[in-house]
MIDO-83566 format. One record per residue: y, z, x of N, C-alpha, C in turn; residue in three letters. Coordinates in steps of 0.2 Angstrom, whole numbers, always signed. Example, Ala and Ser with C-alpha at 12.3 -4.5 7.8 and 13.67 -1.06 7.14 Angstrom:
<nodes>
> ny	nz	nx	cay	caz	cax	cy	cz	cx	residuo
> -28	+39	+66	-22	+39	+62	-16	+39	+66	ALA
> -11	+35	+64	-5	+36	+68	+0	+39	+64	SER
</nodes>
This chain:
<nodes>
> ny	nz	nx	cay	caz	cax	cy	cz	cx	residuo
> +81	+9	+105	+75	+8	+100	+79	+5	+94	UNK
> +75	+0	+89	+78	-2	+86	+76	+3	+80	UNK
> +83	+0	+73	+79	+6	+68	+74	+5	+66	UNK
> +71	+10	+64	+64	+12	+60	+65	+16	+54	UNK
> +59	+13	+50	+63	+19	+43	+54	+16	+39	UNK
> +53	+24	+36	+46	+25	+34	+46	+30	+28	UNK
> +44	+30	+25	+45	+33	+17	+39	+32	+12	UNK
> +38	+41	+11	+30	+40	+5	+34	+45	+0	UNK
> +32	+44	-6	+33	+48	-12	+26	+51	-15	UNK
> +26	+56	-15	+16	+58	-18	+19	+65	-24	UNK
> +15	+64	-27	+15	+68	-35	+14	+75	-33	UNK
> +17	+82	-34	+15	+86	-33	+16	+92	-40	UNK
> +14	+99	-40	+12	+103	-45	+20	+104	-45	UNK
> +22	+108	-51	+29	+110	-52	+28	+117	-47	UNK
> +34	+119	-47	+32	+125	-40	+32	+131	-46	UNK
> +31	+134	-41	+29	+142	-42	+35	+148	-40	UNK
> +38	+146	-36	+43	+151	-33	+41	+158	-29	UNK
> +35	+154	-27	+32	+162	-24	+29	+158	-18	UNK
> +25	+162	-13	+22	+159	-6	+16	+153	-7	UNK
> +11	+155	-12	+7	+150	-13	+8	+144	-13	UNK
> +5	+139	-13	+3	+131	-15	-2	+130	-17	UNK
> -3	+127	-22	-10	+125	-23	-16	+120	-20	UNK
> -22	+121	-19	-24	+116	-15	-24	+109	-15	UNK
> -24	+104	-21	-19	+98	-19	-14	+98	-16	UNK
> -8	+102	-18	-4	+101	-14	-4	+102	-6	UNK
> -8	+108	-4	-7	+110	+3	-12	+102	+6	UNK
> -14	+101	+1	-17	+93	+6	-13	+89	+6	UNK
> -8	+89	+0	-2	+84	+1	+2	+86	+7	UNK
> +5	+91	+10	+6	+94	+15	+3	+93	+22	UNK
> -1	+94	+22	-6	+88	+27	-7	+83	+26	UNK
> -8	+79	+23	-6	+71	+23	+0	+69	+26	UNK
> +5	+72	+25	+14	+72	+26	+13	+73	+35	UNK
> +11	+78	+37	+11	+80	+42	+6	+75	+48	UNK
> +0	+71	+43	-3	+66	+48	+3	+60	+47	UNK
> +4	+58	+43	+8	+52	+40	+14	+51	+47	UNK
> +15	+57	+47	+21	+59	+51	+21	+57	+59	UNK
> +13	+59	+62	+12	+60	+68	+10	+52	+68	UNK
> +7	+48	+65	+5	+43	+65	+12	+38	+67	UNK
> +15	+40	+63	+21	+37	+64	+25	+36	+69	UNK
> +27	+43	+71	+29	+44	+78	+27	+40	+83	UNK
> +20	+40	+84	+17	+37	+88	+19	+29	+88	UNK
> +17	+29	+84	+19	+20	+81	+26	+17	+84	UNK
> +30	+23	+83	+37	+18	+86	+39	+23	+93	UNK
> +33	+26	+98	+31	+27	+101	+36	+35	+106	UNK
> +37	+40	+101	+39	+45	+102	+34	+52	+99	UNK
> +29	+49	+104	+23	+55	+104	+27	+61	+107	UNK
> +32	+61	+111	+33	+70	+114	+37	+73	+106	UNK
> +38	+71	+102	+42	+74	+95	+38	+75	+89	UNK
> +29	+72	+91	+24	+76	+86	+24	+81	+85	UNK
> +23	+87	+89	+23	+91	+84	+28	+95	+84	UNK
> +36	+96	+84	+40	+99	+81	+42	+95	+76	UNK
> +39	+88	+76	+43	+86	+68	+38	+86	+66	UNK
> +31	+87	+65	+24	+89	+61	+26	+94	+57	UNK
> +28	+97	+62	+29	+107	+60	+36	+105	+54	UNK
> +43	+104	+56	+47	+103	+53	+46	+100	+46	UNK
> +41	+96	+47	+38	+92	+41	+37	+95	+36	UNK
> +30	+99	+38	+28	+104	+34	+32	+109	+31	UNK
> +37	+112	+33	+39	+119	+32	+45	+113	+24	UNK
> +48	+109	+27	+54	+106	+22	+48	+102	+15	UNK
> +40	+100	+18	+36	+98	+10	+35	+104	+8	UNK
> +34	+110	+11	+32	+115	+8	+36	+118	+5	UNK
> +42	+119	+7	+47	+121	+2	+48	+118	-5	UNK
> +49	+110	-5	+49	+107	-8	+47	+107	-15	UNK
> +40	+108	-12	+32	+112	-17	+34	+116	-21	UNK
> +37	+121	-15	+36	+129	-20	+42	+131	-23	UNK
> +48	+126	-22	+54	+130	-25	+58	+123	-31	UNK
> +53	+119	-32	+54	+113	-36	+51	+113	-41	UNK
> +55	+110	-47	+53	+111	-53	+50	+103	-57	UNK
> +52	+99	-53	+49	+92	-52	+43	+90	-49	UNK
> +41	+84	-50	+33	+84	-50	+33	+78	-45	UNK
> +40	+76	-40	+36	+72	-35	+42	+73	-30	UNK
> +39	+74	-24	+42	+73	-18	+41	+67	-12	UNK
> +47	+65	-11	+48	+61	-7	+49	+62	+1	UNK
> +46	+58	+6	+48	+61	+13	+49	+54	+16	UNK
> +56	+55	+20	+57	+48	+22	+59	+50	+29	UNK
> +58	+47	+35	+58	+45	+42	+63	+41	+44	UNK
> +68	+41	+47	+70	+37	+51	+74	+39	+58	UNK
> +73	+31	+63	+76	+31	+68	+81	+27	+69	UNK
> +86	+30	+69	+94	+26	+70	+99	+30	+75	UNK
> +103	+28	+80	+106	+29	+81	+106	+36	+87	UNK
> +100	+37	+89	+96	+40	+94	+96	+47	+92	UNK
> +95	+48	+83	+92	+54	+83	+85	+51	+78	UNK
> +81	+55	+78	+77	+56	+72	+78	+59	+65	UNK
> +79	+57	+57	+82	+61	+54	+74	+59	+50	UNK
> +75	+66	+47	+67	+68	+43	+71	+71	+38	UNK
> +69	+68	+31	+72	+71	+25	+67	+70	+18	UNK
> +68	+75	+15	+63	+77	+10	+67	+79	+3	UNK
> +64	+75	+1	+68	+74	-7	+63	+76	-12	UNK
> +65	+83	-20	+62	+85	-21	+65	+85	-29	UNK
> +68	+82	-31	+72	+80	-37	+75	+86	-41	UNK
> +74	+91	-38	+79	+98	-41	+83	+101	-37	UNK
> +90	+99	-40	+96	+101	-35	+95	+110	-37	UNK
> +98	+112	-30	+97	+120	-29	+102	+123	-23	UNK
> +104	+127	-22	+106	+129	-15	+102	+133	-10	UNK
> +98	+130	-6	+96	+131	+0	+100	+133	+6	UNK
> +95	+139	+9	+99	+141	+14	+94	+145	+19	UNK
> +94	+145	+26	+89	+151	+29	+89	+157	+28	UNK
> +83	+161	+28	+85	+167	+27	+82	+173	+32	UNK
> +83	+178	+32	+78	+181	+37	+72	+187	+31	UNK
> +67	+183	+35	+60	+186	+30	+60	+195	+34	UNK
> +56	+197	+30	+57	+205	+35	+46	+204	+39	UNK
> +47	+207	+43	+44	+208	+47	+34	+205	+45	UNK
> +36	+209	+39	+28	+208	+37	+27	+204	+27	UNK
> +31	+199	+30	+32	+195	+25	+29	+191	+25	UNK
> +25	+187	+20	+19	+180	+22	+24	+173	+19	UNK
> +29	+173	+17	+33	+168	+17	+42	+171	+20	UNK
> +47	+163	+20	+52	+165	+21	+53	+164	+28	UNK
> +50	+159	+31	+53	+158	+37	+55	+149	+40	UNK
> +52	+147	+35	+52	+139	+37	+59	+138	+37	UNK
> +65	+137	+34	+72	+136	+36	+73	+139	+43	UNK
> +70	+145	+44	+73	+148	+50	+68	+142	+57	UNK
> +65	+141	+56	+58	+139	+61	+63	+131	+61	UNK
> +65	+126	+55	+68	+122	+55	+76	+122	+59	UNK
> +79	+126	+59	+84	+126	+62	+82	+129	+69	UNK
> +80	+132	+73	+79	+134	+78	+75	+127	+82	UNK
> +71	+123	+79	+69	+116	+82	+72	+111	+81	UNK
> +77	+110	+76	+84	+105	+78	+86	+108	+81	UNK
> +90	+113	+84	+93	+115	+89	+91	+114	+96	UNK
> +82	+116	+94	+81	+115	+102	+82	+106	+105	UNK
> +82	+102	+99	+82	+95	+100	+88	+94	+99	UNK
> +93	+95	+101	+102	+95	+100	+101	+91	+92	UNK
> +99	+94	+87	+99	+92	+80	+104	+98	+76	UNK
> +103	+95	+71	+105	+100	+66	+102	+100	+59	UNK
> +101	+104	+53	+97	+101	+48	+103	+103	+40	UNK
> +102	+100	+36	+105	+102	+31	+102	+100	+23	UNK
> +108	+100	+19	+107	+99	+10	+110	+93	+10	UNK
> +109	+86	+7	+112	+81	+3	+109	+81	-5	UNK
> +113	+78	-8	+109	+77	-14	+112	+84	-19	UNK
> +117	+87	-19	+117	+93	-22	+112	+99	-20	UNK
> +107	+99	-15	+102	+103	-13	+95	+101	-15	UNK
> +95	+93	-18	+88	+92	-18	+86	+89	-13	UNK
> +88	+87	-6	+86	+82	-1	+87	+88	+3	UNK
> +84	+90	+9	+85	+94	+16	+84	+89	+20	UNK
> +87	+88	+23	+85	+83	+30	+87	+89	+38	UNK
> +83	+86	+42	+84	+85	+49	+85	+81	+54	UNK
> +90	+81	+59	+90	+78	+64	+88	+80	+70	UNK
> +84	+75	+75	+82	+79	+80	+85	+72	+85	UNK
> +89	+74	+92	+91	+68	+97	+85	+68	+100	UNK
> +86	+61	+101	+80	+58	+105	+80	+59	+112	UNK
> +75	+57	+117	+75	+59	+123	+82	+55	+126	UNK
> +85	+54	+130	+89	+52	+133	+96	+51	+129	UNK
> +96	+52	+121	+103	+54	+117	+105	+60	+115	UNK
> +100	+64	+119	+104	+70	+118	+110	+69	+121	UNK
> +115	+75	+119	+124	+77	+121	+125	+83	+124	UNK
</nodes>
């Protein structure tokens, strides 16, 4: 496949640092999330709708909630037989997975994001001093 590369920037609230989003942004989040599937389709990798929809979500929601800037950036691309998905949020920070406890209603999206690059012989990480999270995920037939 040849490369592909796809890239939206939309305005969001400064975060909160708590589990919420506010209802503009959780629409922004779903637009991300269609934005994404539409895509996929289009350069015709329908079977990785929805782990990278989900993946989507969890890295603009973070984004959202732990960003002190007011716009996020999500950009797509296909090179080199992975998919990388990465989410730029203009406040360097250190990110990390964490384990939420049981009955906790946030605090799982890193984990959820590493567990499906994995499944996809991916990996996911910080550029940017920790304001970009990106994921890879290998495409069908480049996995290793």
């Amino acid at each position: 496949m040849a490369e592909d590369l796809m890239s939206v920037c939309f305005c969001v609230s400064p975060g909160s640092n708590g589990c919420d989003v506010a209802e503009p942004d959780a629409r922004r989040v779903q637009m991300a999330r269609r934005v994404t599937a539409a895509w996929l389709r289009y350069c015709g990798l329908p079977d990785l709708v929805d782990d990278a929809t989900l993946i989507v979500s969890e890295l603009v929601t973070n984004a959202i909630v732990h960003s002190s800037g007011s716009q996020v950036t999500l950009t797509l691309a296909v090179r080199d037989g992975f998919l990388r998905i990465a989410v730029h949020d203009e406040t360097p920070g250190e990110i990390a997975a964490r384990n939420a406890g049981s009955d906790a209603e946030c605090g799982r999206g890193l984990f959820l994001v590493d567990h499906l690059a994995a499944a996809h012989g991916g990996t996911w990480g910080t550029s940017d001093e920790g304001a970009t999270t990106w994921c890879r995920l290998a495409l069908a037939g480049a996995r290793q």
